[in-house]
C-alpha positions in Angstrom: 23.7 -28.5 -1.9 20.2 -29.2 -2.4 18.3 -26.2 -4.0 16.1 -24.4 -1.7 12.2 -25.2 -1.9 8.9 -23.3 -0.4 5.7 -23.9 -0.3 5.0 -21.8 -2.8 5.2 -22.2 -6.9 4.4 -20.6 -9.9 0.5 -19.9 -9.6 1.2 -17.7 -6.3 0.4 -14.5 -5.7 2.3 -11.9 -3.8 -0.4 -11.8 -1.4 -0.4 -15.4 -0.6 3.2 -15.1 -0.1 3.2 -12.3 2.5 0.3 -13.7 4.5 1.0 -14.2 8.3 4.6 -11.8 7.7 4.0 -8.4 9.7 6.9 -5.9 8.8 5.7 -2.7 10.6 8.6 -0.7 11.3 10.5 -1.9 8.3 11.2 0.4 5.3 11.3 -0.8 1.6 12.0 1.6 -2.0 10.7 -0.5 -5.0 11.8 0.4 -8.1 9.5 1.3 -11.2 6.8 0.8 -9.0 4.3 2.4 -11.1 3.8 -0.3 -13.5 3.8 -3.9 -14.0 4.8 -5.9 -11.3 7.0 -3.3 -9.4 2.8 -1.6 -8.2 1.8 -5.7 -7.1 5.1 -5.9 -4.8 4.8 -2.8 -3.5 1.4 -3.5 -2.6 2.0 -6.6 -1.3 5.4 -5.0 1.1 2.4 -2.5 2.2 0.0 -5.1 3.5 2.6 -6.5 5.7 2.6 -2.5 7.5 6.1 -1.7 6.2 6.5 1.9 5.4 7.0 1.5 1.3 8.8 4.3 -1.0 8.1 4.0 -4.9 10.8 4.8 -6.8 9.9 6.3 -10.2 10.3 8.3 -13.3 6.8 9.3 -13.6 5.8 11.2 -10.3 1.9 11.4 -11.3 1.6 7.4 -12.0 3.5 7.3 -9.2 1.4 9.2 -7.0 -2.0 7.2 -8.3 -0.3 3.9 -7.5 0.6 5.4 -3.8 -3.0 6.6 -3.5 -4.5 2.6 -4.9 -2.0 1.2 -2.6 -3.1 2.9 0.6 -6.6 2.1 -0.5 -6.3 -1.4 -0.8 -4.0 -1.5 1.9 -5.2 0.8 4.5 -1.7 2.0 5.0 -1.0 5.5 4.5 2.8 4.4 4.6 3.4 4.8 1.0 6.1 7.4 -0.2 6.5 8.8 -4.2 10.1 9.9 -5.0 12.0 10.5 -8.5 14.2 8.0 -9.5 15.9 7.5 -13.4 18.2 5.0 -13.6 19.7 5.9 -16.1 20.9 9.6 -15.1 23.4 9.2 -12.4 22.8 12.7 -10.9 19.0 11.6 -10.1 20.8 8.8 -8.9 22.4 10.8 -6.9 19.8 13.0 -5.7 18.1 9.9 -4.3 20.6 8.6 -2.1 21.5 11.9 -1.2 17.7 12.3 0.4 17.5 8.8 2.1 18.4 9.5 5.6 17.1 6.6 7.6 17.4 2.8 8.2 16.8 0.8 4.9 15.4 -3.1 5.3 14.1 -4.0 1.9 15.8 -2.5 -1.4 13.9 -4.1 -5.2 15.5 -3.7 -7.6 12.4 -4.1 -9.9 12.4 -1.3 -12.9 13.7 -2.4 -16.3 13.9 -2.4 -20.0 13.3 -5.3 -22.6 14.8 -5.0 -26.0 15.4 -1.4 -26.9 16.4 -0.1 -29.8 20.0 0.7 -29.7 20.6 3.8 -27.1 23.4 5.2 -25.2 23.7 6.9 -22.2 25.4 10.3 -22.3 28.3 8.4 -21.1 28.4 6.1 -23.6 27.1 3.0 -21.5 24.2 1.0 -23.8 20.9 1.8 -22.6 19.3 -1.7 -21.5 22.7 -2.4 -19.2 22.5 1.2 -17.8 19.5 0.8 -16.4 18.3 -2.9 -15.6 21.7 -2.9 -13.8 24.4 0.0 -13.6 21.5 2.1 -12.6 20.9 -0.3 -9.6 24.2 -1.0 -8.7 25.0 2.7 -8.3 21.6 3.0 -6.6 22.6 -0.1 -3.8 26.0 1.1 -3.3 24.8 4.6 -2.5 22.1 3.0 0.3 24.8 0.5 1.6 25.1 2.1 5.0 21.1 2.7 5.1 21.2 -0.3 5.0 23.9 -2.1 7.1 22.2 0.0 9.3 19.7 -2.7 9.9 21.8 -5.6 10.2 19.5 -8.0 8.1 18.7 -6.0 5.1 17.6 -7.5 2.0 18.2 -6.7 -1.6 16.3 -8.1 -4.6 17.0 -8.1 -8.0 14.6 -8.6 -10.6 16.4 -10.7 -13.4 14.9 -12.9 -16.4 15.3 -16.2 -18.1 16.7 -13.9 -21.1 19.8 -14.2 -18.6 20.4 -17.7 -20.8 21.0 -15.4 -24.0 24.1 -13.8 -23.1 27.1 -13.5 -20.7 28.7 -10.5 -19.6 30.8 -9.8 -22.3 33.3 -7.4 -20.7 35.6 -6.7 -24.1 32.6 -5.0 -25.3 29.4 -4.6 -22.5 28.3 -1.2 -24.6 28.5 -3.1 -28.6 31.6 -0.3 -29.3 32.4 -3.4 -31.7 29.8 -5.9 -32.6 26.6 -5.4 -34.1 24.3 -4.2 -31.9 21.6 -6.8 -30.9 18.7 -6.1 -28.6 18.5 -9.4 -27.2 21.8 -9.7 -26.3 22.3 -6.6 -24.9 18.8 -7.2 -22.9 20.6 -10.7 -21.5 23.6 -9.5 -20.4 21.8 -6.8 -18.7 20.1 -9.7 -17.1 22.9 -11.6 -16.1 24.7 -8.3 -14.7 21.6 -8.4 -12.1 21.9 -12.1 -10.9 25.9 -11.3 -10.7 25.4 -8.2 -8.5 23.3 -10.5 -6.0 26.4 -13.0 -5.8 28.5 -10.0 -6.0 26.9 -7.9 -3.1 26.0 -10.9 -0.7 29.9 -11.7 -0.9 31.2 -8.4 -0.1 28.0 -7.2 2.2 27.0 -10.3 4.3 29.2 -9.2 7.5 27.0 -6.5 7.1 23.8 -8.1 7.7 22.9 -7.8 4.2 22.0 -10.5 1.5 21.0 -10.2 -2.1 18.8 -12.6 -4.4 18.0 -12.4 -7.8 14.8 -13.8 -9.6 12.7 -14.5 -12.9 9.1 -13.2 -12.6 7.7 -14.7 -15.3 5.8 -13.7 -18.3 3.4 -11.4 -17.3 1.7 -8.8 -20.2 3.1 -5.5 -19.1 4.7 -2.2 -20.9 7.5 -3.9 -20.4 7.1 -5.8 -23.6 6.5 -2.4 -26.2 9.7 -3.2 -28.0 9.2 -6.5 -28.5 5.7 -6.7 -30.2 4.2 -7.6 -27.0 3.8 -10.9 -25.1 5.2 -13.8 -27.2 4.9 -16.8 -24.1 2.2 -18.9 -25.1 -0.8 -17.9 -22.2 -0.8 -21.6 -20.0 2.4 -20.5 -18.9 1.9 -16.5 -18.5 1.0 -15.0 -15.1 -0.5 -12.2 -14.1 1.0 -8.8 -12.3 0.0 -10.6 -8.7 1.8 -14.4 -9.6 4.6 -12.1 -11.2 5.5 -10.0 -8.2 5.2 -13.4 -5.7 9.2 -14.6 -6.1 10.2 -10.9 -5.8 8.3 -10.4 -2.3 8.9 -13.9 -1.6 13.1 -13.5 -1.5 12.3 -9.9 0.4 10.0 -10.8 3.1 10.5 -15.1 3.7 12.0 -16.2 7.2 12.6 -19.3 4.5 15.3 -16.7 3.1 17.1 -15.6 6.1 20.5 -15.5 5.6 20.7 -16.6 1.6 21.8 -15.0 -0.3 24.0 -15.4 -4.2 21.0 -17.4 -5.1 18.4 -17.0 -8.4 15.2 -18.0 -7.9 12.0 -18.8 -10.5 8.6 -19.5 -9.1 9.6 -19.1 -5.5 12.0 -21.7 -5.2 15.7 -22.1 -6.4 16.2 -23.0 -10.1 18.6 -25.7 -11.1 21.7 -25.2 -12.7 21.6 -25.9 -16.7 24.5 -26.5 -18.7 23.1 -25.2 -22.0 19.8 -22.9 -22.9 17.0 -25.1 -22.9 13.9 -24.8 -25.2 11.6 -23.4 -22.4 13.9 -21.4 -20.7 14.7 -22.8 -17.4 17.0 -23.3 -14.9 20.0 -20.7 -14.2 23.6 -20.5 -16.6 26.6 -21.2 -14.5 28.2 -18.1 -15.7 25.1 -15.9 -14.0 26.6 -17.5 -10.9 29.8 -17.5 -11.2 32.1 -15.8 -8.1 34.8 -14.6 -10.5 32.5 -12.6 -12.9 30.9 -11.4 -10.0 34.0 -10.0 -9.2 35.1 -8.5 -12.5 31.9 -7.0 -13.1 32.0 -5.1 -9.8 35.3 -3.6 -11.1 34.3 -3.1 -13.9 30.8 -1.3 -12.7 32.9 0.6 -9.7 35.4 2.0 -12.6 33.2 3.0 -14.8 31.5 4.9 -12.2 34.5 6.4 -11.4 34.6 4.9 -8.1 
């Protein structure tokens, strides 16, 4: 199977992708939408007229991107709501208030290379939130929705993916010495699993899931790791980083796919080792069978 190409590449912007695409009607929550990337998709999702919730930890920032967005926008259809990721009762408290047909969930927000940190469960802080946090998130919106019947979920991934597989002896380093590049790629490759994961057990439901690189863009995101280190020809900024994420959410080019991991809006080959550059997709981030133990996995040890 041929991978799947658009028009579109790596110099795109989020509002060259959604041009022409009118979603009024539609909902969409973007998470860690006050920063980075996660402010450029949700203003994208908002020129198309969808109604557009930013999910955050910071309510204020939250609030000034909301109040930018509408501005730019002209649509007033921008919500502010409290969301941690890594606290399963504000988890909780989320899904609890989301009471209405969902079309569009991103799962944007994330972490790069902490220093090592623990949950109070005892779940390693970069895996808790870039995916656990997500995957408890999605699972508590799947009947908002399957309530649509072509729902959409994107996950935000990286090329750090190629660093690491799941390692399921030890996801929380309870044995090896922690790393924070590791544990940063296997939080990464958790993400691309849960859109193989989800699209297999949730595509009778109307709902598919895709997973994505951004790109190197210079955000907060990159605090722990002495900022920025891709050389700038091949950085982007916030509006070229946000284009594959809006891209896999809004695309008629994308109805119906879903398992896949994209990297400047189109499909990234399959590598069978990390290249220098950091291309292509690992087999293992793909792989059905992982995809299935890591659901287990993430269902026990939410107790579900």
């Amino acid at each position: 199977m041929s991978p799947i190409k658009t028009p579109f590449g790596p110099h795109s912007t989020a509002s060259e992708v959604v041009e022409g695409i009118d979603l009024s009607g539609k909902r969409a929550i973007v998470t860690g939408a006050a920063s980075g990337i996660g402010i450029e998709t949700a203003r994208a999702l908002a020129q198309t007229g969808a109604e557009v919730t930013l999910a955050v930890r910071d309510i204020n920032a939250g609030e000034k991107t909301a109040d930018d967005i509408t501005a730019t926008t002209g649509n007033g259809n921008i919500h502010v709501a409290l969301l941690d990721l890594a606290d399963r009762a504000s988890i909780a408290t989320f899904v609890a208030a989301w009471d209405k047909p969902l079309h569009i969930l991103i799962n944007n927000a994330g972490v790069m290379a902490l220093p090592e940190q623990h949950t109070s469960e005892g779940w390693e802080m970069q895996f808790a939130t870039n995916y656990l946090g997500h995957f408890a998130l999605a699972l508590g919106l799947h009947k908002a929705l399957a309530a649509d019947g072509a729902a959409r979920i994107v996950s935000v991934s990286s090329s750090g993916h190629l660093l690491s597989p799941v390692v399921f002896d030890d996801i929380h380093f309870a044995f090896r010495p922690y790393d924070p590049w590791l544990a940063y790629g296997q939080s990464k490759t958790a993400s691309i699993l849960f859109a193989v994961g989800a699209t297999k057990r949730w595509f009778r439901d109307g709902i598919t899931a895709n997973a994505l690189m951004p790109g190197a863009i210079a955000t907060n995101l990159q605090r722990h790791a002495g900022g920025i280190q891709t050389p700038p020809e091949r950085q982007k900024t916030p509006e070229q980083g946000a284009a594959t994420s809006v891209l896999l959410a809004t695309s008629p080019l994308l109805e119906g796919i879903g398992g896949r991991y994209f990297v400047d809006c189109n499909e990234a080959v399959i590598v069978t080792r990390r290249t220098e550059d950091y291309s292509g997709v690992a087999p293992y981030a793909l792989d059905s069978d992982s995809a299935d133990r890591l659901w287990d996995k993430s269902l026990r040890l939410l107790g579900r």
